[in-house]
N, CA, C and O of each residue as an XYZ file, in Angstrom:
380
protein
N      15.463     -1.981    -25.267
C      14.640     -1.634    -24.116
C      13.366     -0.953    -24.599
O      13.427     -0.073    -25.459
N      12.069     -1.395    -23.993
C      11.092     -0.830    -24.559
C      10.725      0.387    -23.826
O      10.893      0.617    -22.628
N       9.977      1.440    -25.107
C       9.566      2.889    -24.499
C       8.228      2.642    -23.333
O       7.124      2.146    -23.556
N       8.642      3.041    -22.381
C       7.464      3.181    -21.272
C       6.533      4.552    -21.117
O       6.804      5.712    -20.806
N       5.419      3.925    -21.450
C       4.641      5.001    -21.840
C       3.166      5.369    -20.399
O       2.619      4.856    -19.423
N       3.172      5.963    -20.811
C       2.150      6.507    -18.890
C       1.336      5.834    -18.746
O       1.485      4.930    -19.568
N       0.073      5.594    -17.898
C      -0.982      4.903    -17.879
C      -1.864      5.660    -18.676
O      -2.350      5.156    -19.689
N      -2.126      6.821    -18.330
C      -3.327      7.813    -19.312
C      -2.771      7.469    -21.008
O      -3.638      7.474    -21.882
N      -1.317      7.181    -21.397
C      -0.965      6.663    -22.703
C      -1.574      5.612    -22.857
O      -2.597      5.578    -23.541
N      -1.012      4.404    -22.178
C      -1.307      3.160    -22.586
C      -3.529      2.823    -22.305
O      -4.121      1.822    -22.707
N      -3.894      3.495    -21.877
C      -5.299      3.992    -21.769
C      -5.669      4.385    -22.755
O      -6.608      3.797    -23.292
N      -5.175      5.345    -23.279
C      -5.734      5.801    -24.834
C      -5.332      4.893    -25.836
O      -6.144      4.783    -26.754
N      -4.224      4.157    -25.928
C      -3.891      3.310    -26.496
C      -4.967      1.759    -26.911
O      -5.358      1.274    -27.972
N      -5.128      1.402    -25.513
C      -6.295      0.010    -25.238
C      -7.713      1.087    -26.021
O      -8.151      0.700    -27.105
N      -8.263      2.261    -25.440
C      -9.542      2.755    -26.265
C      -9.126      2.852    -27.575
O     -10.179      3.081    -28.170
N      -8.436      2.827    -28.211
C      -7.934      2.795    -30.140
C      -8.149      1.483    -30.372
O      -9.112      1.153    -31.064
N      -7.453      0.713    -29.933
C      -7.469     -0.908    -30.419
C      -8.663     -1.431    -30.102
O      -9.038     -2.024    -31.113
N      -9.714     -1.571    -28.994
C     -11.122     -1.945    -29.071
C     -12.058     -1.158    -29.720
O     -13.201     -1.604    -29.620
N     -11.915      0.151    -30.528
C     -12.430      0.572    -31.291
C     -12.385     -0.200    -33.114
O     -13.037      0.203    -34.077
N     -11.727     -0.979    -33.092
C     -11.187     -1.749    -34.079
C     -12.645     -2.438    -34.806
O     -13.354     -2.673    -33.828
N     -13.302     -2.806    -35.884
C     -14.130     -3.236    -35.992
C     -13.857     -4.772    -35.657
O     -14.884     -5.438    -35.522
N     -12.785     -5.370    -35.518
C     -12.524     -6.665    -35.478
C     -12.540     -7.085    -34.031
O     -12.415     -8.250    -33.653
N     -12.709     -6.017    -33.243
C     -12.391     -5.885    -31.452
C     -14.008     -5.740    -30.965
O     -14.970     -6.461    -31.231
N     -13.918     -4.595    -30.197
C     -15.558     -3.989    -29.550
C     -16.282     -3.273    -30.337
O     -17.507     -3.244    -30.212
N     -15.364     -2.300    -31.656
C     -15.905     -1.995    -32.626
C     -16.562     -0.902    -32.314
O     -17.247     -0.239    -33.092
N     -16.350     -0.663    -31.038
C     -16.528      1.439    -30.475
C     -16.045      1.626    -29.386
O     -15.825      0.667    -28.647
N     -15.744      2.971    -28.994
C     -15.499      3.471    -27.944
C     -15.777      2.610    -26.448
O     -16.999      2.467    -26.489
N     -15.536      2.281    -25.788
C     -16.018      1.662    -24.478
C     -16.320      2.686    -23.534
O     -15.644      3.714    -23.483
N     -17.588      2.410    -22.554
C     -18.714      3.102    -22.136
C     -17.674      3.749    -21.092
O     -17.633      4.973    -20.967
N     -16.813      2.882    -20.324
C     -15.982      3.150    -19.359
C     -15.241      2.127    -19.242
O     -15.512      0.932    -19.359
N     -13.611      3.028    -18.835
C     -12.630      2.483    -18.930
C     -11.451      2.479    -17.740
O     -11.022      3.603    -17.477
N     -10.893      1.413    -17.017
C     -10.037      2.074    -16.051
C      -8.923      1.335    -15.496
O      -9.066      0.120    -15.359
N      -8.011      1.795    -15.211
C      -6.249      1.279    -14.733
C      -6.591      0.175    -13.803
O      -7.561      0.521    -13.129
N      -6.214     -0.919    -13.523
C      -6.245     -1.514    -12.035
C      -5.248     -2.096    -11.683
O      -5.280     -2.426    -10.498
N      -4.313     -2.380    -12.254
C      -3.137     -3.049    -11.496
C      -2.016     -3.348    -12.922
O      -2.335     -3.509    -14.100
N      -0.568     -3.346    -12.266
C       0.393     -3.270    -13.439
C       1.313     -4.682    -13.034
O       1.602     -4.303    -11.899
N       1.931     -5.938    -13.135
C       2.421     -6.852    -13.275
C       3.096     -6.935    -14.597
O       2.930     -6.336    -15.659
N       4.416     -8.443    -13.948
C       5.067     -9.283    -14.916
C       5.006    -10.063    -15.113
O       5.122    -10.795    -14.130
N       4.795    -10.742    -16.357
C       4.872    -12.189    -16.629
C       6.139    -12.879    -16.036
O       7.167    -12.309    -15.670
N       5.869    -14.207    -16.011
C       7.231    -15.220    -15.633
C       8.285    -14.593    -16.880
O       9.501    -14.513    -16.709
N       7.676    -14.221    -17.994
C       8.624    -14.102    -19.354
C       9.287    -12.798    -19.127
O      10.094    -12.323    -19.926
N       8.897    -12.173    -17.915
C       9.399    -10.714    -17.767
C       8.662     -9.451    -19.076
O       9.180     -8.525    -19.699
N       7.462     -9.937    -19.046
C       6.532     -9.060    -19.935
C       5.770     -8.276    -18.744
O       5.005     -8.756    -17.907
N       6.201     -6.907    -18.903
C       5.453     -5.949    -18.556
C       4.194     -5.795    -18.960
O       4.062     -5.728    -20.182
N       2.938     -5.695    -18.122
C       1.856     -5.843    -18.490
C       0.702     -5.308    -17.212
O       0.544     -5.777    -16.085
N      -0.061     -4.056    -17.949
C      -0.951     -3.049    -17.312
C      -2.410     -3.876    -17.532
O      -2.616     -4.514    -18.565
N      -3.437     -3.785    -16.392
C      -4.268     -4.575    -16.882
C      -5.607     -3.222    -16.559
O      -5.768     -2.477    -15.593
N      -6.292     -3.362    -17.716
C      -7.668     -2.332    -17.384
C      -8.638     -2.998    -17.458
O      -8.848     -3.951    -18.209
N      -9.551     -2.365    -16.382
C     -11.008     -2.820    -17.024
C     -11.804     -1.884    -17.587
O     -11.687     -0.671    -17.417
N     -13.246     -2.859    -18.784
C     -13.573     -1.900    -19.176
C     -15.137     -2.570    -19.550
O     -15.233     -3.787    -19.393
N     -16.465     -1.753    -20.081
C     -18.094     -1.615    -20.283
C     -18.009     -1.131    -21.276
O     -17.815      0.074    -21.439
N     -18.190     -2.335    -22.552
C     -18.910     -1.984    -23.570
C     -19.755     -1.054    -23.117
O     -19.133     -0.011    -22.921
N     -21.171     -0.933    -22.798
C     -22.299      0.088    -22.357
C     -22.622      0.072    -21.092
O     -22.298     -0.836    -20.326
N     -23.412      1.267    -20.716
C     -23.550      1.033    -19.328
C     -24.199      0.308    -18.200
O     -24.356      0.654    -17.029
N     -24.718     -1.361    -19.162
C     -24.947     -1.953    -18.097
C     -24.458     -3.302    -18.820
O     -25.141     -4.325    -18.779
N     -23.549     -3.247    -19.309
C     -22.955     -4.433    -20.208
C     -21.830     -4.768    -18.797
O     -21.630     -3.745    -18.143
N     -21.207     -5.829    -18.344
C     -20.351     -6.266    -17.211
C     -18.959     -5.978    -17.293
O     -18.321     -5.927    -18.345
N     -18.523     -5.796    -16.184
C     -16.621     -5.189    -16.822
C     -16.136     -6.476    -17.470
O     -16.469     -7.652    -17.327
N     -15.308     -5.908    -18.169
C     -14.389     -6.989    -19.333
C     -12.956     -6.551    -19.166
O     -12.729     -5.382    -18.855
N     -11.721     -7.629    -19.401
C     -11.168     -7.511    -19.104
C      -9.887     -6.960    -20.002
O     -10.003     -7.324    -21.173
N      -8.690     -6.171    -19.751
C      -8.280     -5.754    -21.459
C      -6.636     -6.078    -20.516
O      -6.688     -6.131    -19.287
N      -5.676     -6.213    -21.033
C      -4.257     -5.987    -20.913
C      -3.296     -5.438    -21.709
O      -3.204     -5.908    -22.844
N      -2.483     -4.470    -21.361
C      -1.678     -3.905    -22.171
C      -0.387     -4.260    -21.900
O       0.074     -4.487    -20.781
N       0.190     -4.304    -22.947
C       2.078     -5.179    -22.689
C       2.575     -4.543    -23.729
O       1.918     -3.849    -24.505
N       4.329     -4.860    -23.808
C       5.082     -4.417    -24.370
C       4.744     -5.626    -25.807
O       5.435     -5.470    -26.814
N       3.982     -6.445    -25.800
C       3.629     -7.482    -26.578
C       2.309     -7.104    -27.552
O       1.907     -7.798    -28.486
N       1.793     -5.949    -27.141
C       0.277     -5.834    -27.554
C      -0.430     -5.296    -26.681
O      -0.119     -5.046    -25.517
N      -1.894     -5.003    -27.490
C      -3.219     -5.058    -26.326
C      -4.002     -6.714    -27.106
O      -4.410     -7.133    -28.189
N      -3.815     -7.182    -25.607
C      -5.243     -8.247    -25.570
C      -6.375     -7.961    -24.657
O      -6.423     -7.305    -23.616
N      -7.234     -8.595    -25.286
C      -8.959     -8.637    -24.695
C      -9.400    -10.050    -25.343
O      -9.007    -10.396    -26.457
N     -10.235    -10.815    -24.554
C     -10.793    -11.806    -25.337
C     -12.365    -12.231    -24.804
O     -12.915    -13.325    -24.677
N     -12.947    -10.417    -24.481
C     -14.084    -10.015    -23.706
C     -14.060    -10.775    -22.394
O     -15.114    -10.792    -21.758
N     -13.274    -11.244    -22.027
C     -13.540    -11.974    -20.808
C     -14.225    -11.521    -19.526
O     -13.691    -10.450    -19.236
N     -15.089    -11.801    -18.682
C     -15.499    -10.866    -17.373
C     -14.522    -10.537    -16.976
O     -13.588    -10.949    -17.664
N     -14.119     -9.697    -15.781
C     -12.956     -8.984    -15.233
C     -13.935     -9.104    -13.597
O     -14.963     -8.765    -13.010
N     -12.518     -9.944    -13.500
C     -12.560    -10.510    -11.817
C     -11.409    -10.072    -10.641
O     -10.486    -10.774    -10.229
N     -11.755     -8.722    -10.247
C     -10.531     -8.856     -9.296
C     -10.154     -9.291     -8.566
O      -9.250     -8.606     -8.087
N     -10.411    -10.823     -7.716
C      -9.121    -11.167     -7.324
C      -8.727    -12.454     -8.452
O      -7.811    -13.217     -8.145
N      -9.198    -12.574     -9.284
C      -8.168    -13.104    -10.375
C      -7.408    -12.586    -11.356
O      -6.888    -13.287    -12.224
N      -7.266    -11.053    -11.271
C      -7.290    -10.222    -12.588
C      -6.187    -10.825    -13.424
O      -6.169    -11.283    -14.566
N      -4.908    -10.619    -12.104
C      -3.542    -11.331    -12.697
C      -3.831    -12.620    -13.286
O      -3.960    -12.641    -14.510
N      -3.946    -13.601    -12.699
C      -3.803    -15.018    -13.111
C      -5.068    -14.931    -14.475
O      -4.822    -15.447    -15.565
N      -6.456    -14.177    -14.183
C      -6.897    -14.157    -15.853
C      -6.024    -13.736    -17.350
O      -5.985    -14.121    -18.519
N      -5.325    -12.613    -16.409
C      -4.618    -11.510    -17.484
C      -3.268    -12.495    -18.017
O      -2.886    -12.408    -19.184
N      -2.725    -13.258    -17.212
C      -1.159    -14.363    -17.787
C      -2.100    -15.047    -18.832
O      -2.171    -14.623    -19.985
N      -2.719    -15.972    -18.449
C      -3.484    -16.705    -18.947
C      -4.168    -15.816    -20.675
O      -3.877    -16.347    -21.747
N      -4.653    -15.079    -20.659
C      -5.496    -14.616    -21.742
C      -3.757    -14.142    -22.436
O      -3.659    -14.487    -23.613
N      -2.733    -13.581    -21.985
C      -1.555    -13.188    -22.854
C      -0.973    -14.677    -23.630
O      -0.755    -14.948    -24.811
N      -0.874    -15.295    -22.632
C      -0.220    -16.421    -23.094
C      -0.886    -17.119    -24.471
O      -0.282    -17.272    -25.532
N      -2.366    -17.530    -24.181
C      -3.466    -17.701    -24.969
C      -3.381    -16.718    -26.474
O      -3.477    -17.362    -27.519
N      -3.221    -15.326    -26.575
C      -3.262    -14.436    -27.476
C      -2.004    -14.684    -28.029
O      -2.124    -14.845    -29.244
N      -0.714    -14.793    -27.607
C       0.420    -14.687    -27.918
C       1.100    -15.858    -29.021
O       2.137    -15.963    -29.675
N      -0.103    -16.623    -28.806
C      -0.064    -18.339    -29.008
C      -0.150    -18.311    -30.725
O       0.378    -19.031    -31.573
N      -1.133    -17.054    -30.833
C      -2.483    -17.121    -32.262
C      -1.265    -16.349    -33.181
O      -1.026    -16.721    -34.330
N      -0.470    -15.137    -32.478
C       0.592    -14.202    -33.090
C       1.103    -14.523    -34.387
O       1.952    -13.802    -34.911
């Protein structure tokens, strides 16, 4: 069973991993919770958005018991979910 960790966790968590030089490669301008879902696979999965800078467009990030993915995508809320399956499935693929 996996450890469930808070949103302000898994938040600080997604700002570490896009700090990555291989990711966004700094801090993001702003960052924030918007909705928590499951995959069909029963993957728990928090989705944030987030601004490189402050007039760069929200992008989209997901956190799972699988990882953090981002694949800079815009961040669309009323697609967030169906972007966010889609970009896991996609990331999970490359693993």
């Amino acid at each position: 069973m996996p450890i469930t960790r808070s949103i302000e966790e898994e938040k600080q968590a997604v700002i570490e991993w896009l700090m990555y030089p291989s990711e966004l490669g700094c801090k993001p301008k702003a960052i924030k919770y918007t909705k928590q879902f499951k995959t069909n696979d029963g993957i728990e999965c928090k989705i944030f958005k987030y601004k490189k800078s402050m007039f760069s467009p929200l992008l989209l990030a997901i956190s799972s018991e699988s990882g953090i993915f981002s694949e800079m995508q815009r961040y669309n809320p009323s697609t967030e979910i169906e972007d966010a399956t889609v970009n896991m499935a996609w990331c999970t693929k490359l693993i």
